[in-house]
C-alpha positions in Angstrom: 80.5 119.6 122.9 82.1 117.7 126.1 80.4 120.3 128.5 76.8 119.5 126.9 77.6 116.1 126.9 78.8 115.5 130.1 75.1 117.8 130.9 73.2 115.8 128.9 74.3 112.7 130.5 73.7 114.0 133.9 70.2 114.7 132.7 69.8 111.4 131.8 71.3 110.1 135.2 68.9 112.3 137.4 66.5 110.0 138.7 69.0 107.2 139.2 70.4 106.0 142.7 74.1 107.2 142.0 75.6 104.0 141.9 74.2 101.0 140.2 75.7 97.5 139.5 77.5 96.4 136.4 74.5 96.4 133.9 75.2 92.7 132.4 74.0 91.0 129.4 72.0 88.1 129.9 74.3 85.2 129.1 78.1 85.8 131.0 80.6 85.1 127.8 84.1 84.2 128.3 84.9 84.1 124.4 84.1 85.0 120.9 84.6 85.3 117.6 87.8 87.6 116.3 90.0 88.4 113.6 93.6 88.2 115.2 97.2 88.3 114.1 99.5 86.4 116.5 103.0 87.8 114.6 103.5 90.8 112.2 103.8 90.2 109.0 101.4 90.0 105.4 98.0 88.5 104.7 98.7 85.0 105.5 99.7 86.2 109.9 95.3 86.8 109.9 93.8 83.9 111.8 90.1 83.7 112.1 89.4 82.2 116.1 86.2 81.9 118.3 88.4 82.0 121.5 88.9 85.4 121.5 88.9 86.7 125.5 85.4 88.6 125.9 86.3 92.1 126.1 85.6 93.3 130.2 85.5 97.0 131.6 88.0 98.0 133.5 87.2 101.9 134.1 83.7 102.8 135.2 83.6 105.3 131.5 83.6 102.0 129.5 81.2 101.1 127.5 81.0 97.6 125.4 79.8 97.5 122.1 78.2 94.3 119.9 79.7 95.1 116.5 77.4 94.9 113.6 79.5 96.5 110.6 83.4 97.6 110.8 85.9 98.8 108.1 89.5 99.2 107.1 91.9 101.7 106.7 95.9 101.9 105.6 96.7 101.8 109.4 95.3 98.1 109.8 97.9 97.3 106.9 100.4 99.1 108.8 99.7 97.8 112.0 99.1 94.5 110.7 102.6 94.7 109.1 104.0 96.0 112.5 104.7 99.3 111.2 104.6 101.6 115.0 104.9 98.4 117.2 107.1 100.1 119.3 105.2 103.8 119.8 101.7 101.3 120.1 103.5 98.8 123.2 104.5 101.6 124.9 101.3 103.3 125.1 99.7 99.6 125.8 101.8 99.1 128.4 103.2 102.2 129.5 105.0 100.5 132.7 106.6 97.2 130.9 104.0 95.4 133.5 103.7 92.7 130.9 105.6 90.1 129.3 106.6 91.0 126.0 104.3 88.9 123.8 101.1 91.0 126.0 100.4 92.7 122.4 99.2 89.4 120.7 96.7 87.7 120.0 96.0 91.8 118.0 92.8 92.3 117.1 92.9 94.9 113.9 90.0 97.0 112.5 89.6 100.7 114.1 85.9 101.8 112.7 82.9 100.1 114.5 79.2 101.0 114.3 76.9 98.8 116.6 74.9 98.7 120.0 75.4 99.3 123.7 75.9 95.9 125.5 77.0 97.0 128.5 77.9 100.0 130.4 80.0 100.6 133.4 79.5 102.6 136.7 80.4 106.0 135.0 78.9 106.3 131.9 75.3 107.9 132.0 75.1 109.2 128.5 74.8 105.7 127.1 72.6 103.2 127.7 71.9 98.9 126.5 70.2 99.1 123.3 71.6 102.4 122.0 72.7 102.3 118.4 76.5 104.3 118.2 79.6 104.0 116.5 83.5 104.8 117.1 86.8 105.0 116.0 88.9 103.0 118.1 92.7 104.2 119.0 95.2 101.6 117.5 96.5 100.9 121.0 93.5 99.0 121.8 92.0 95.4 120.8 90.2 96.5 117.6 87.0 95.7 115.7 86.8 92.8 113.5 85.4 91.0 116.3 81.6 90.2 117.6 82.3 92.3 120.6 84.3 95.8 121.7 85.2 97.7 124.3 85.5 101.6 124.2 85.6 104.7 126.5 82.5 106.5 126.3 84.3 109.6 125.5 85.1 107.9 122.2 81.6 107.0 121.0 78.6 108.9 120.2 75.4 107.8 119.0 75.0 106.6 115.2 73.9 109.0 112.5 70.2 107.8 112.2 69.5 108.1 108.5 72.9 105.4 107.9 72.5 101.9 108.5 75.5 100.4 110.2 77.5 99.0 107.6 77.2 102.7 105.8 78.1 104.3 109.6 81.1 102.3 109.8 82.9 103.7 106.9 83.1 106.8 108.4 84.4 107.3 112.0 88.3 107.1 111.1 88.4 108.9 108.2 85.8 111.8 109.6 88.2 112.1 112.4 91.5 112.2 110.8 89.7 114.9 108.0 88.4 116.1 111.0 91.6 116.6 112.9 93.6 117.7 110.2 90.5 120.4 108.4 89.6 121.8 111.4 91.6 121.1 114.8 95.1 121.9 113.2 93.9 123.3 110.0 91.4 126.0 111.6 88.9 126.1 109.0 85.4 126.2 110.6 81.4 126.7 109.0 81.9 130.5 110.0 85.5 131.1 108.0 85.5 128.5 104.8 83.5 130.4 102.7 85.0 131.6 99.0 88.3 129.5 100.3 90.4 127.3 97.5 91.1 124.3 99.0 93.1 121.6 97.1 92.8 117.9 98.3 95.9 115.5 97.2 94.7 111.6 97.1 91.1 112.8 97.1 89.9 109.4 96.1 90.4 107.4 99.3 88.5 107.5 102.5 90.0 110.9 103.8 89.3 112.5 100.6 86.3 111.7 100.2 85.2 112.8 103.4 87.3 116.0 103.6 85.8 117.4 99.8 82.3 116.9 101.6 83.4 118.7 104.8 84.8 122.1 103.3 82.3 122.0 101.0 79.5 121.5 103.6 81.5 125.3 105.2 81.0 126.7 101.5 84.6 126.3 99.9 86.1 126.1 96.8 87.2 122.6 96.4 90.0 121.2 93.6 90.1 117.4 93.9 93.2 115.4 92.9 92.6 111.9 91.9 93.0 109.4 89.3 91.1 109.6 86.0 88.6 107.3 87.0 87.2 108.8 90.2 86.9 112.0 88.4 83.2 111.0 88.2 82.6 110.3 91.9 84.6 113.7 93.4 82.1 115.5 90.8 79.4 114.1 92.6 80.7 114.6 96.3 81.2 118.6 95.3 84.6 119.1 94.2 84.5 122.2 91.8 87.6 121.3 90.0 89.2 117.6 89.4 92.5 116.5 88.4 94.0 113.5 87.1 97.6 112.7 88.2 98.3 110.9 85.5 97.5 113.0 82.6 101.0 115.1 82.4 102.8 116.9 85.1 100.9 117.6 88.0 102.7 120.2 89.2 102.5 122.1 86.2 98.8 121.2 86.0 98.4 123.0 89.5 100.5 125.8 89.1 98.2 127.3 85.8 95.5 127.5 88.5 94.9 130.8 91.3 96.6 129.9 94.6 95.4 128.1 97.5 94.0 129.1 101.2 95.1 125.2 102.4 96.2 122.0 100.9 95.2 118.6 102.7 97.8 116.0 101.4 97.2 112.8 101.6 100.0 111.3 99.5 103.2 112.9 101.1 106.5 112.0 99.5 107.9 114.2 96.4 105.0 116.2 96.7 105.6 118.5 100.1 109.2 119.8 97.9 106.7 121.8 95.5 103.0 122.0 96.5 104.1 124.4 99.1 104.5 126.7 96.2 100.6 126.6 95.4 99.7 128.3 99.3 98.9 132.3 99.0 101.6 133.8 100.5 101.4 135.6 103.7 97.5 135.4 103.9 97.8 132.6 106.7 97.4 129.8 104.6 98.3 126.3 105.7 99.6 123.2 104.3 99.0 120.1 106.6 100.2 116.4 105.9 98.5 113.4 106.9 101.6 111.7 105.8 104.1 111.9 109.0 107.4 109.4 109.8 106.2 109.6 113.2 105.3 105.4 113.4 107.9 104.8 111.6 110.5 106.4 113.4 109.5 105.3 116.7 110.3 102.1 115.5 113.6 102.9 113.9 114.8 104.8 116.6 113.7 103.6 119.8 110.7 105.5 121.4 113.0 108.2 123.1 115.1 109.0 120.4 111.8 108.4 118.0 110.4 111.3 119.7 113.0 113.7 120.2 113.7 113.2 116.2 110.2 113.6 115.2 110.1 116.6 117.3 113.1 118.3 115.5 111.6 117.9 112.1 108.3 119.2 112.6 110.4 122.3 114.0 112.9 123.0 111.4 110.4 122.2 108.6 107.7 124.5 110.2 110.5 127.3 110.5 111.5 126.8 107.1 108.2 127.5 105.6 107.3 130.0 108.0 110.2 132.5 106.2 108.3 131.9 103.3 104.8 133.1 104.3 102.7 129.8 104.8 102.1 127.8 107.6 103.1 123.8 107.6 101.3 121.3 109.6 101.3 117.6 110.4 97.8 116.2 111.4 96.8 112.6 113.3 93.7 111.0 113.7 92.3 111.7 117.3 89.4 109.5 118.9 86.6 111.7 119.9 83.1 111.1 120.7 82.3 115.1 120.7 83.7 115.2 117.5 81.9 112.2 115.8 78.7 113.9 117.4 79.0 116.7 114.8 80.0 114.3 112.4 76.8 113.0 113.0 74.8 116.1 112.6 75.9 117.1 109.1 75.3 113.6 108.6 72.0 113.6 109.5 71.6 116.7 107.5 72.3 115.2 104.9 75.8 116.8 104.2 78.3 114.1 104.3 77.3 110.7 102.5 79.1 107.3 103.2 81.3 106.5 100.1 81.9 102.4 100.3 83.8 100.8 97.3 83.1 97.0 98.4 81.3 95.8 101.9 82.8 92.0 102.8 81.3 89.3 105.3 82.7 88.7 108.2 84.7 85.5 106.9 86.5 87.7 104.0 88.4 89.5 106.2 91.5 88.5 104.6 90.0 89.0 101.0 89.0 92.5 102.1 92.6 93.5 103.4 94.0 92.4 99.9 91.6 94.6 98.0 93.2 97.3 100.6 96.3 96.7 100.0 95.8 96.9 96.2 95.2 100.5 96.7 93.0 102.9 94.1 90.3 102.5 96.6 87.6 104.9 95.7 85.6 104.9 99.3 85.6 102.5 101.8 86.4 98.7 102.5 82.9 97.5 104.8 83.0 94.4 106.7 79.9 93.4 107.6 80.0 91.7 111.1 76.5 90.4 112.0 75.2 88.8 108.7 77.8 85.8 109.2 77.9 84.7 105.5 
């Protein structure tokens, strides 16, 4: 995907003089509207400002984007409550160049779907006017704001049948499903079919993407949910659904045939016994969305943070590795090659948006409390353009 992209782009560049000026919006904007925090903390630390500094590129593969439609997801709460403040600064400011307040005012929201303002020197596969959409890394200004800035090897061009507050929902999700189905997990189109895959949290925006994605590659999918989302993973494909709450899961699970891989999206007690649910010995794989990796960067300082981190993944992948399955942690990763095939089962119709409530622009705050009263079933949509 990066090889025909970076061809495509060149195809697209052909007839051009190889270097051409800053390609500039007609009115030069020093600010604009934002959603900022300006301390960590709950709800009440979101300020709504029109001051916001107008986003600028700085690398020639920068792209900015007018926002029409954003979204939430857990790691806005988590950010927002200044879970991974440390890990984040240091990739901000790898060097300590800045003062140490440089991370505010923060600018949350990580999903963006909207249109090509500008572009800079190096970036040939976009153009002003294309429609795209993104997933921004959490190190950088966020979404919930009129304008963004993104590398072009983030963003790829919008799925055409979604409008943009439906394309929003997905880039974050699609890519951490994405990163933990089929970069870690290994499961492809050509090697899913006939597989029993179990999701855990199904309900929520990873979920609901992932049960779409295997079953788009043809596998056998058992949902995990809550009662009453039972309806909605029936209608995204999942073969088998059940409900958490009615009895002992575990027990529930273990009258069923064994598992090729488990995607868990709730983490905690679970890991000590779903394990137990993998074939043995047949390569199957276990991976976590659910890692202390934010977290104990912050505990522990970044070195120490890291050097910890590392020796759990070891001894825990060890561990299961004596008994015959394979145990993986997963993270979202921005990708614009990614998103592009995304896009094309999108487009074919494969993958729909699933969007529990879509927000204005001026109930940010309101939306972030429906997100952090959990039993989502979808997506939280802000709406950036229609300024209700």
């Amino acid at each position: 995907a990066m090889l025909s992209r970076g061809l495509r782009g060149a195809a697209r560049a052909g007839g051009q003089p190889p270097f051409r000026g800053l390609r500039v919006s007609p009115r030069a904007r020093s600010a604009m509207p934002s959603w900022v925090i300006d301390r960590y903390g709950r709800n009440d630390v979101l300020r709504f400002t029109r001051d916001m500094v107008f986003p600028t590129i700085h690398f020639p593969n920068e792209v900015i984007i007018k926002v029409h439609a954003a979204s939430l997801n857990p790691i806005d709460l988590s950010m927002r409550s200044g879970y991974g403040a440390t890990a984040l600064n240091m990739k901000r400011d790898p060097l300590k160049l800045k003062s140490t307040d440089a991370e505010f005012p923060l600018t949350l929201g990580r999903d963006v779907s909207g249109v090509v303002m500008e572009c800079g020197l190096g970036v040939s596969y976009f153009k002003p006017g294309d429609e795209v959409w993104a997933a921004i890394p959490p190190w950088k200004q966020g979404t919930l704001s009129e304008f963004v800035v993104a590398s072009g090897n983030e963003v790829s061009f919008k799925p055409k049948r979604l409008s943009h507050t439906e394309a929003a929902s997905l880039p974050y999700v699609g890519l951490t499903a994405w990163s933990a189905v089929n970069q870690v997990g290994g499961l492809n189109k050509s090697n899913c079919s006939g597989k029993r895959v179990l999701i855990l949290g199904a309900s929520g925006g990873v979920g609901t993407f992932a049960i779409q994605l295997v079953k788009a590659w043809g596998a056998h999918v058992t949902a995990v949910c809550s009662h009453d989302a039972s309806t909605l993973m029936k209608n995204l494909g999942a073969d088998d659904v059940i409900d958490y709450k009615s009895g002992n899961l575990e027990e529930q699970l273990k009258t069923l045939p064994l598992f090729d891989f488990i995607l868990d999206n709730v983490g905690g007690s679970t890991e000590k016994w779903a394990l137990d649910l993998l074939k043995k010995w047949s390569g199957a794989t276990y991976v976590t969305l659910v890692t202390p990796f934010l977290i104990n960067m912050d505990k522990l300082g970044v070195a120490d943070g890291m050097l910890q981190t590392g020796v759990t993944v070891g001894s825990k992948t060890v561990k299961h590795l004596f008994k015959g399955v394979h145990y993986r942690w997963a993270f979202f990763m921005p990708s614009g090659p990614s998103l592009d095939e995304i896009a094309e089962l999108v487009d074919s119709g494969k993958i729909q948006p699933v969007i529990d409530e879509v927000f204005s622009f001026s109930e940010v705050p309101k939306a972030f409390l429906k997100l952090e009263g959990g039993h989502a079933r979808g997506k939280t949509v802000i709406d950036v353009v229609s300024k209700k």
